[in-house]
N, C-alpha and C positions, 0 to 999 in steps of 0.2 A: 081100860081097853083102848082108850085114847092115843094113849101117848104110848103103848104099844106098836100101832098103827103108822105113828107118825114118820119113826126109822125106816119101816117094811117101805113106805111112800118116797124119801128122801133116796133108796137104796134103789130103787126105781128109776125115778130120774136120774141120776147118777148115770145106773146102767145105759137107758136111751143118752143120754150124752155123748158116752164111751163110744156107743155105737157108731151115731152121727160122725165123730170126730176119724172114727175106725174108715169109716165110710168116705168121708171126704178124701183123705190121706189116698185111699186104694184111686179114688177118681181122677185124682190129682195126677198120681202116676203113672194112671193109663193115657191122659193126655199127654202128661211128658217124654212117654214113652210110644206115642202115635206122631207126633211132632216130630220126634229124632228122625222117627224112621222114615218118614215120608221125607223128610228131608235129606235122608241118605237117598231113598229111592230115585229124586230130583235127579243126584248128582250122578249117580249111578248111569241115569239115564241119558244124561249128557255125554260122560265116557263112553258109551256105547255107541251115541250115535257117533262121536267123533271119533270112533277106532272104524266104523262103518263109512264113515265121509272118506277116510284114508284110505281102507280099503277098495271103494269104490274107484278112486281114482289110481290108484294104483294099477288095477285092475284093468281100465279105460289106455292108459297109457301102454300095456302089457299087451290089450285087442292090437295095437296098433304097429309093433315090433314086429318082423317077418317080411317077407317078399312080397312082394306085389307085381303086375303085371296092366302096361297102361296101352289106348290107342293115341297116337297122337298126329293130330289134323292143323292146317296151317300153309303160311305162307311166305318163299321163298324170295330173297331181294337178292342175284349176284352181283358182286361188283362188275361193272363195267370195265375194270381194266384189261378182262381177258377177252372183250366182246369185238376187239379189233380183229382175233384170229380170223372173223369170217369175214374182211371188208371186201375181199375179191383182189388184193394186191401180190396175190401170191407169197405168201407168209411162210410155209415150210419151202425150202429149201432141199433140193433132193427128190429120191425116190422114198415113197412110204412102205409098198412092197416092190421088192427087185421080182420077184418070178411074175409078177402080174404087172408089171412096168406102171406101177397106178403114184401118180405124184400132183401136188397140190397145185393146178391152175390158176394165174390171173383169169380176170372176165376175158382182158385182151387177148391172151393166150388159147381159150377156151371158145372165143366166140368173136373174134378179131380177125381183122383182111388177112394175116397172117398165119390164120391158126392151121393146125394139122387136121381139123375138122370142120372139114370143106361144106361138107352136107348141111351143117347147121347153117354154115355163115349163109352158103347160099338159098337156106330156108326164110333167114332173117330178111334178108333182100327183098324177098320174093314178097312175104307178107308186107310190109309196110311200102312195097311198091315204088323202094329207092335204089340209085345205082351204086353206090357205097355207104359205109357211114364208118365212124372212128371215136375214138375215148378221147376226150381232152384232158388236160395234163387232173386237173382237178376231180376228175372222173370216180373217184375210190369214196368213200364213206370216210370219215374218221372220229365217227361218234357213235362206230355199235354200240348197243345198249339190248340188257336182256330184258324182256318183260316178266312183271312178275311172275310169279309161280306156283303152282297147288304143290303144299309140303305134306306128305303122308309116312307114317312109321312107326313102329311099336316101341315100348317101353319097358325097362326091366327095374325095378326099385328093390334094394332093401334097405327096410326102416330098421334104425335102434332104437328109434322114438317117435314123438310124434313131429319133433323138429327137424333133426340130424338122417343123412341118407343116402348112401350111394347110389346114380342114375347112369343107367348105358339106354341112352336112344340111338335109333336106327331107324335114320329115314331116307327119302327118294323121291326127287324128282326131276323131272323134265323140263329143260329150259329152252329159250328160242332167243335168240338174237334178230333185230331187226333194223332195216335204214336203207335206203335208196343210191341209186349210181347214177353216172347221166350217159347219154351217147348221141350222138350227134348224127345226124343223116343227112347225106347229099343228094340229089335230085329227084326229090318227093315232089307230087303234085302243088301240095298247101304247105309252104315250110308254115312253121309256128312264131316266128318272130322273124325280123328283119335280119338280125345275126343266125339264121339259120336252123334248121328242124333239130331242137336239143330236147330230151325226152327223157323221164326220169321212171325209174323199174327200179323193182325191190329186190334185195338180197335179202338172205337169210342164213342163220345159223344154226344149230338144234344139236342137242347133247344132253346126256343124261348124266346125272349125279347119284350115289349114294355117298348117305355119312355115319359114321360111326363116334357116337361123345362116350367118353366115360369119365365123372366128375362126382364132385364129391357135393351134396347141399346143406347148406343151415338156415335152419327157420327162427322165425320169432313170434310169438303170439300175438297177433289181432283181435282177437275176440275168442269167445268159446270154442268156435267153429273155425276160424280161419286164422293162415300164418302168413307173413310176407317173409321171402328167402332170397338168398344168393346160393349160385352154382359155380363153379369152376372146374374147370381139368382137360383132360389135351382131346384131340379130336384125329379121325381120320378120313380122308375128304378121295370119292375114286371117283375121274372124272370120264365118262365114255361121248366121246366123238364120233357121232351121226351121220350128217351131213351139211352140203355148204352149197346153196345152191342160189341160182338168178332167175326171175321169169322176166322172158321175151318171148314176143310176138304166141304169146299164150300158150307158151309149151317152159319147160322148166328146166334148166342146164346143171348140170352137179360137175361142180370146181375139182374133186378129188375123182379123177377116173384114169382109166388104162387101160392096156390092151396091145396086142402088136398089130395089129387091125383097126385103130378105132374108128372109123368110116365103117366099118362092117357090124362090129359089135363089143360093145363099150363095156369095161367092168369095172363098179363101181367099189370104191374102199369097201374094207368090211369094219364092223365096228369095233373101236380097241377104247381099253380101258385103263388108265393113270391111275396110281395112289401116290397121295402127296399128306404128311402128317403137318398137325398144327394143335392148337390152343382153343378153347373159348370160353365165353363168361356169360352169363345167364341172369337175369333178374325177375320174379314174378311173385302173384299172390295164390294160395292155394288153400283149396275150402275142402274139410271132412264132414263128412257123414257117418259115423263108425268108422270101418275097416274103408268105407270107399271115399275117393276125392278125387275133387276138378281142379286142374288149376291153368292159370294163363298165364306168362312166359313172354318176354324178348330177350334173345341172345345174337351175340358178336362172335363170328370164330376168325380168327388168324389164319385161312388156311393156304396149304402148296396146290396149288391148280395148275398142271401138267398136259399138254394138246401138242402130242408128237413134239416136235423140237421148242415149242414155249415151256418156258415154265416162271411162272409167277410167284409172288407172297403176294395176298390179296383180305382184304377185307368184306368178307359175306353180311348177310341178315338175316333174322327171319321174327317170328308172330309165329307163338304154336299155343295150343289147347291140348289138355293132355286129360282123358277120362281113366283111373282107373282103379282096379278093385284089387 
């Protein structure tokens, strides 16, 4: 009965063996086959994010394409070379309008022993309480100079990217020329110096500008958020003439008048307006937020600046801030 037993026991173990071995094998290859996968899912998962990364930016670049619409605020430097038009030396030449007889006066012409307008000269007199007085040869300014300027005007952009971009600004403003004359008075109570009552009054100038740029820009990346760029492309520059005027004895004279009267009633230019095309060149940095950006700007234009019978090539400035969406 023993050794009956012994086989049935042997055949036994055996079996659990088989099993164990059965068992290991199946564990084995659930591991090896949790490993792969997880290891595919890794990489899986990196391709997606980085089909995700591209897209995203893609996407970010694609926000930024389309037109846009900017304010732009800033500040005006003209060149001085056309600020001589108002020194008071009688500059145009002629009539400005023939039916209104209105043409460009010296001070001396305007306001001299001389002039056709008796009434002022003899107001002049009156006030400072001399028996004549006269312009010495030196008498004219030859340093007009404008003061700066507040520059305002809108913006038109379209983006291909977030670098590359066509810009039309349009802007405007108002300018002033300024610098003094002298004039000399004879038989005042207190002359001012031993050489004689010599008295120095402001002149002035004033005229209004619009400009028109349309140029082309390219950026380059600064950081996430911001680009530094260059602009170029031509410009158009319309200059409107205001007036030209002196103040003495506390009242104010305008250079540009007429009339077949003018003792009776004086008529003053009316305002006209120049275009004269040119160039310019831009350089600044500009910061995005999404769809929206700031950016800050100094630009040079080459431009034709036209005042009745002047006409210049001149070199301008400006400082602009540009907001937009």
């Amino acid at each position: 009965m023993r050794f009956f037993c012994i086989p049935y026991f042997f055949e036994a173990i055996m079996k659990k063996k088989y099993l164990l071995l059965l068992l290991g094998l199946f564990f084995t290859t659930q591991a090896t086959f949790a490993q792969r996968y997880k290891s595919k899912l890794t990489h899986a998962k990196k391709a997606i994010n980085l089909l995700t990364d591209e897209d995203e930016e893609e996407f970010e670049e694609d926000s930024i394409r389309g037109f846009g619409f900017g304010l732009n605020l800033g500040s005006y430097f003209a060149s001085k070379a056309t600020g001589n038009f108002y020194n008071g030396s009688g500059t145009v030449n002629g009539l400005i309008d023939e039916g209104q007889e209105i043409r460009a006066y010296s001070i001396d012409e305007r306001i001299g022993p001389n002039s056709a307008f008796i009434n002022d000269y003899q107001a002049i007199l009156s006030y400072y309480n001399a028996s004549s007085y006269f312009f010495p040869i030196d008498a004219y300014p030859l340093d007009m100079r404008y003061n700066p300027s507040f520059l305002v005007g809108l913006q038109i952009k379209y983006n291909f990217n977030r670098y590359a971009a066509v810009i039309t600004n349009i802007n405007a403003t108002k300018l002033k020329a300024v610098s003094q004359f002298t004039m000399q008075f004879q038989g005042t109570p207190q002359p001012v110096n031993a050489q004689g009552d010599v008295r120095l009054f402001a002149i002035t100038g004033t005229e209004q500008r619009f400009n028109i740029n349309l140029g082309y820009r390219q950026g380059w990346m600064m950081g996430d958020y911001s680009n530094i760029y260059i602009q170029l492309g031509g410009s158009m520059l319309g200059t409107q003439f205001q007036k030209n005027e002196v103040f003495v004895a506390e009242r104010s004279y305008n250079l540009f008048v007429g009339g077949q009267n003018p003792n009776q009633q004086l008529v003053n230019a009316q305002p006209r307006t120049d275009i004269g095309f040119g160039a310019y060149g831009a350089m600044g940095v500009e910061f995005w937020l999404g769809r929206y950006s700031f950016d800050v700007s100094f630009g040079m234009s080459r431009d034709r600046v036209i005042l009745y019978t002047w006409d210049k090539l001149v070199w301008n400035k400006w400082i602009q801030a540009t907001f937009a969406i």
